[in-house]
C-alpha positions as CSV (number, residue, x, y, z in Angstrom):
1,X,-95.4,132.3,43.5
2,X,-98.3,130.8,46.1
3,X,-99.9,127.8,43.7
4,X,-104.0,128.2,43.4
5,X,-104.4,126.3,46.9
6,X,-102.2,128.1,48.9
7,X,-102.7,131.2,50.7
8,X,-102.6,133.9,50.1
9,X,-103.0,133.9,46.1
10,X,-100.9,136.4,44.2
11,X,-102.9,139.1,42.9
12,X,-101.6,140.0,39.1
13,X,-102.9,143.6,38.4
14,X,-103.1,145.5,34.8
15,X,-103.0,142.0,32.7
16,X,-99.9,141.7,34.4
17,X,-98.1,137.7,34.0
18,X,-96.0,135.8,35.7
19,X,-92.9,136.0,33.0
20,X,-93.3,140.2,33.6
21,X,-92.9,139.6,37.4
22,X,-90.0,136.9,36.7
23,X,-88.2,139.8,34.5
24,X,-88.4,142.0,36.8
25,X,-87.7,140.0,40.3
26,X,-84.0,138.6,38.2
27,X,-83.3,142.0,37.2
28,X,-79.8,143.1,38.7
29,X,-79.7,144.4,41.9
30,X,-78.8,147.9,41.0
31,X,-81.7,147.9,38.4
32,X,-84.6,146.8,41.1
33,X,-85.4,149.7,44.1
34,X,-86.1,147.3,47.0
35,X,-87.9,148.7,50.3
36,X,-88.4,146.4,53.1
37,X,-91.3,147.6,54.6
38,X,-91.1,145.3,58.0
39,X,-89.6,141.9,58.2
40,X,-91.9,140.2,56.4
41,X,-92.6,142.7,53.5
42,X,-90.3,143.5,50.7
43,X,-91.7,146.0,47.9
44,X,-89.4,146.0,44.7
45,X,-89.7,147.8,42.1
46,X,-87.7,147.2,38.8
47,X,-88.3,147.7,34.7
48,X,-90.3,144.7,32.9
49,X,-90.8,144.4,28.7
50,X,-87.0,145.6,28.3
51,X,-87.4,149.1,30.3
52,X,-90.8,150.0,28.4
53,X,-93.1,149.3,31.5
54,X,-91.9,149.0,35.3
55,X,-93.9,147.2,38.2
56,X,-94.2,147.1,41.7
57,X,-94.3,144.0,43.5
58,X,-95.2,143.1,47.2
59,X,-93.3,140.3,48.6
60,X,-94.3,138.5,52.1
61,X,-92.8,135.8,53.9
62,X,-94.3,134.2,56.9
63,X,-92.1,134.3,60.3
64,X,-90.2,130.6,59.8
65,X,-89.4,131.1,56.4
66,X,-86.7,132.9,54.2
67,X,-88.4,132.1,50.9
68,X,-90.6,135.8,49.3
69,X,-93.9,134.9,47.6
70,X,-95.4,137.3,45.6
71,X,-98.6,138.6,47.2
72,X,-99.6,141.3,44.6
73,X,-98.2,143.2,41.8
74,X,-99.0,146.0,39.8
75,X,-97.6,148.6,37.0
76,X,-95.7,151.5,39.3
77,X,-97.3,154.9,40.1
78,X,-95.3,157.8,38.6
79,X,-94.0,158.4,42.0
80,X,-92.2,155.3,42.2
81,X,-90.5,155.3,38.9
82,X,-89.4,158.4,39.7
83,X,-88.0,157.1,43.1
84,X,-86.9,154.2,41.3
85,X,-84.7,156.3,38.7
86,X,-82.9,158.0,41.9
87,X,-82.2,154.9,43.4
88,X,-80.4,153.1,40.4
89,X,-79.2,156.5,39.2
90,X,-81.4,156.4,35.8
91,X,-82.5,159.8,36.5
């Protein structure tokens, strides 16, 4: 996760923390629905607080690095827990 001085700082949405993100970005990967967007942008989304809350987080990575920050992260729209429950076959 960027520290306070670096750009750009992760935006934690809906009193969301950093141990909710960590749960969630160590979950297996057949329990995390993972779009890469473009080459620099991963979106994940996976289950936090056991499986009673999931959260979607946007990754970025700038062009000479293979190290995802965390740029934002939020609880998940309907829509993509129910695309999340096809793609790990909880549905």
């Amino acid at each position: 996760m960027p520290k306070a001085s670096e750009r750009p700082d992760a935006d934690l949405r809906d009193g969301l923390t950093a141990a909710d993100l960590a749960e969630a970005l160590v979950r297996a990967d057949g329990e995390q629905h993972r779009v890469e967007l473009s080459e620099l942008r991963l979106a994940v989304t996976a289950p936090s607080r056991g499986m009673s809350r999931h959260i979607r987080i946007l990754l970025i990575r700038d062009d000479d690095s293979f190290v995802w920050r965390i740029r934002f992260a939020r609880l998940a729209t309907l829509e993509e827990i129910e695309q999340w429950a096809k793609q790990t076959g909880a549905a």
